[in-house]
C-alpha positions as semicolon CSV with decimal commas, in nm:
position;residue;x (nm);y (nm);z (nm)
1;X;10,353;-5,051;-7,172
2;X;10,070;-5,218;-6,964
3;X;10,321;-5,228;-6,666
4;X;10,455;-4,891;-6,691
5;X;10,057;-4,784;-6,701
6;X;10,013;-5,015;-6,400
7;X;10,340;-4,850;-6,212
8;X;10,216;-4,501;-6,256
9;X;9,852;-4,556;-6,170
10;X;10,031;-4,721;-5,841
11;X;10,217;-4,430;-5,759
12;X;9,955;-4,180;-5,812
13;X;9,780;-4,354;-5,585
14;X;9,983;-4,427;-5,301
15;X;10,063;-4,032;-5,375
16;X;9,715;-3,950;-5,285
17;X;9,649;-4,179;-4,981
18;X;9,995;-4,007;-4,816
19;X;9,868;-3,666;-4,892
20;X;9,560;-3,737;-4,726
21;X;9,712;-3,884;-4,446
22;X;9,960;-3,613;-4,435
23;X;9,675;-3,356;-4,433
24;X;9,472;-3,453;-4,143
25;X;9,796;-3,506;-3,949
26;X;9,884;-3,179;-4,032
27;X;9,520;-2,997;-3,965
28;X;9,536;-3,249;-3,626
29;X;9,853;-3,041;-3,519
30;X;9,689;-2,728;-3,514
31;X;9,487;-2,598;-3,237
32;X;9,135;-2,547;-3,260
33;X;9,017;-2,179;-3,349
34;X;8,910;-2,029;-3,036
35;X;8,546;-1,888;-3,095
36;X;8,449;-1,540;-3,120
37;X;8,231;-1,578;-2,762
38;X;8,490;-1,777;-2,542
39;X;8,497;-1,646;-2,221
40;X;8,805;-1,823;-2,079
41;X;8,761;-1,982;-1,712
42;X;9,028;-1,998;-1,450
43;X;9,129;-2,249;-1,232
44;X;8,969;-2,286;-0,888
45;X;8,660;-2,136;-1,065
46;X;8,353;-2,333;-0,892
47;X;8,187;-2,598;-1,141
48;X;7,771;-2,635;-1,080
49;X;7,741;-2,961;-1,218
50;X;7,331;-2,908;-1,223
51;X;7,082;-3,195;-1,186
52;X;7,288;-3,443;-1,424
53;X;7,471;-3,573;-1,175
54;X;7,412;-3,765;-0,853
55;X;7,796;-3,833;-0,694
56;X;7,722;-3,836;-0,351
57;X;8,062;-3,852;-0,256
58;X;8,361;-3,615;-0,168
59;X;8,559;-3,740;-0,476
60;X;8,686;-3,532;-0,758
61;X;8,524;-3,545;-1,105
62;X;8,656;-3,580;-1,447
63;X;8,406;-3,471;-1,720
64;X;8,508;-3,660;-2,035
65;X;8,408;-3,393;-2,322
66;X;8,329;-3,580;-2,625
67;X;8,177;-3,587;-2,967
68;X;8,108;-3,945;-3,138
69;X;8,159;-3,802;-3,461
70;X;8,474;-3,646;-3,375
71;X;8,806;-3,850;-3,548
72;X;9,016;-3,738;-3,251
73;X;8,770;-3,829;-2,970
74;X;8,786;-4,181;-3,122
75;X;9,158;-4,183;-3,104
76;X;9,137;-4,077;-2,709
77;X;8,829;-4,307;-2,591
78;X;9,063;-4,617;-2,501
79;X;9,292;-4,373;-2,307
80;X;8,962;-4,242;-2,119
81;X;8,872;-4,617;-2,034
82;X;9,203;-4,676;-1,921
83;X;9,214;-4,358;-1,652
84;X;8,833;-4,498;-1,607
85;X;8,984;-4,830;-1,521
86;X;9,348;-4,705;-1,278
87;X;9,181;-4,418;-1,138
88;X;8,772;-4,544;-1,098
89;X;8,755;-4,615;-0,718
90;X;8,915;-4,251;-0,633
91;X;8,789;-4,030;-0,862
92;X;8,413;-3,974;-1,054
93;X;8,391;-3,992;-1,425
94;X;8,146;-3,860;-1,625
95;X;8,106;-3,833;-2,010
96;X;7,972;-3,496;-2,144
97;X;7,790;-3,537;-2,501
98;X;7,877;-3,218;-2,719
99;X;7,731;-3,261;-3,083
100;X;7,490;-3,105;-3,320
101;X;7,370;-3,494;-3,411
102;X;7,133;-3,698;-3,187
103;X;7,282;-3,957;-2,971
104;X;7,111;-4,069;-2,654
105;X;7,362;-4,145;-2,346
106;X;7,258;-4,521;-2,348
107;X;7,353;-4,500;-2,762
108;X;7,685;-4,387;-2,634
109;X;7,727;-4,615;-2,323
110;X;7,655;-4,951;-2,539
111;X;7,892;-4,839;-2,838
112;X;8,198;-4,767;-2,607
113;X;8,107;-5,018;-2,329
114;X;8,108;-4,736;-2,069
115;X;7,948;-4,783;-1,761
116;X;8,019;-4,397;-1,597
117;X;7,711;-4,153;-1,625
118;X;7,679;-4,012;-1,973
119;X;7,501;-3,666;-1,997
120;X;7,345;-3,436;-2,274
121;X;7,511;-3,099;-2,105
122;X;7,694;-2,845;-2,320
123;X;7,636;-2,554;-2,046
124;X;7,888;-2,715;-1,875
125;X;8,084;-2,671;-2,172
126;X;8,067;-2,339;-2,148
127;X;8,108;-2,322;-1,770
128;X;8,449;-2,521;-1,749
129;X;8,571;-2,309;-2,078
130;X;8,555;-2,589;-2,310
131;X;8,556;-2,554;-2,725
132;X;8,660;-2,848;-2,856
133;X;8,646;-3,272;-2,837
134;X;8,812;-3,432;-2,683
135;X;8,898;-3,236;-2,348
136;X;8,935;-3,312;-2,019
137;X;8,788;-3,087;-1,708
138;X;8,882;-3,198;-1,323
139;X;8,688;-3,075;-1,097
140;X;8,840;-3,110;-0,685
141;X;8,592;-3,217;-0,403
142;X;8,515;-2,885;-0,363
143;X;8,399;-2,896;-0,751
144;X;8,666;-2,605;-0,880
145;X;8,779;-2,652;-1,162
146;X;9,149;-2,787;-1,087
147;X;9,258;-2,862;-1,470
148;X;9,092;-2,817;-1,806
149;X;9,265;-2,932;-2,116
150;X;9,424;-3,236;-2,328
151;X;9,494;-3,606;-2,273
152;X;9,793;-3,630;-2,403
153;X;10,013;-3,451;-2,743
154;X;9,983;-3,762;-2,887
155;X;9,696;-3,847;-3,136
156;X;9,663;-4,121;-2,986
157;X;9,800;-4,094;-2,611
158;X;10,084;-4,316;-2,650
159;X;10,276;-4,066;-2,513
160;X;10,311;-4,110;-2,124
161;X;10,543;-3,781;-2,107
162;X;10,271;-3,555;-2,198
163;X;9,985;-3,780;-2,031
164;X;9,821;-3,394;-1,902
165;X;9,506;-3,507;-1,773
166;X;9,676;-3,850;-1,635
167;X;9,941;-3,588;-1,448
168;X;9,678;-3,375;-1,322
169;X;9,474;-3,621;-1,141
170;X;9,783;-3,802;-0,951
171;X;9,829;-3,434;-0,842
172;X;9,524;-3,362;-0,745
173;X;9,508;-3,704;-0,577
174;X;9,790;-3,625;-0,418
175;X;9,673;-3,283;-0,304
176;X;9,857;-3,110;-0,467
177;X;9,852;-2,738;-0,597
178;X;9,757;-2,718;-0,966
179;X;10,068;-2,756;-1,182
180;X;10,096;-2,512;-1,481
181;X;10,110;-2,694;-1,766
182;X;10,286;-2,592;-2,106
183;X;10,071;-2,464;-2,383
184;X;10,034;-2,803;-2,521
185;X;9,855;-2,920;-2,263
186;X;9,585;-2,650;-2,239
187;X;9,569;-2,516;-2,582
188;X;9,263;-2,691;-2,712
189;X;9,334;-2,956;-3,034
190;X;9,064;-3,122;-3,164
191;X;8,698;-3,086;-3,359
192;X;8,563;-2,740;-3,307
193;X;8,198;-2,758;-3,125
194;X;7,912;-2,807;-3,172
195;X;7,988;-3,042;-3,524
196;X;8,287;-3,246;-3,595
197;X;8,527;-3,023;-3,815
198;X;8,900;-3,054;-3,738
């Protein structure tokens, strides 16, 4: 009797961890709700960057949008250091803070070892049409915006077939016209802003 007890106490629980898991895969699948106010922004749309930012260079920009409390920006922040790392020398990276919690940029820069600027901005949220962590914005040396949308349809960017923002920056580098991207790539997935709710 003790056994079977033992069995079905097993069960239920492994029954409960997979329905959890299941669950936020599921919710992670589904785009983010698109707020009542989002004013959608089209390509080649010029970018003021503000005072935040000092690149004194002709290089493009990539403004990393992310929220530390966000499951899904976790997931994508070794992917980000990675296009930090391949793509560093050619192209400015910059990590945009968008949470309703207090983190300072040097919080941020210690935790994730990230040694790009880190900024407090979310106008710039709003002015490359962003609603959601984790996103990607490209800006050209001209500082349009060139691409706005996901990393990857992976959770976790594993996926080097649907590596969006990795595809638009070779373009770009490449000078290149913008390429139009499936749905996937520029429907926003992820935690809803300003909190973390997927």
């Amino acid at each position: 009797m003790k056994k079977i007890i033992v069995f079905t106490w097993l069960v239920v629980l492994f029954g409960a961890v997979a329905s959890i898991l299941w669950y936020n895969q599921y919710k992670y699948s589904l785009p983010t709700p698109v707020p009542d106010h989002y004013v959608p922004v089209k390509n080649g749309t010029a970018i003021n960057l503000g005072f935040q930012f000092s690149f004194e260079n002709h290089k493009p920009v990539l403004l990393h949008f992310f929220n530390p409390d966000c499951p899904c920006s976790k997931f994508n922040i070794k992917h980000v250091k990675e296009l930090i790392t391949q793509y560093g020398n050619q192209v400015n990276f910059a990590v945009v803070l968008l949470t309703d919690k207090y983190y300072t940029p040097a919080q941020v820069k210690q935790k994730y070892d990230l040694h790009i600027p880190v900024v407090v901005a979310p106008q710039l949220a709003i002015a490359c049409g962003v609603y959601s962590t984790p996103q990607a914005a490209i800006l050209n040396s001209s500082r349009q915006l060139y691409y706005r949308g996901n990393y990857n349809n992976s959770r976790y960017c594993t996926d080097s077939q649907t590596a969006y923002a990795r595809i638009a920056l070779e373009n770009l580098l490449k000078q290149h016209d913008p390429i139009r991207f499936s749905l996937f790539a520029t429907r926003a997935y992820g935690c809803s802003l300003p909190g973390c709710k997927l």
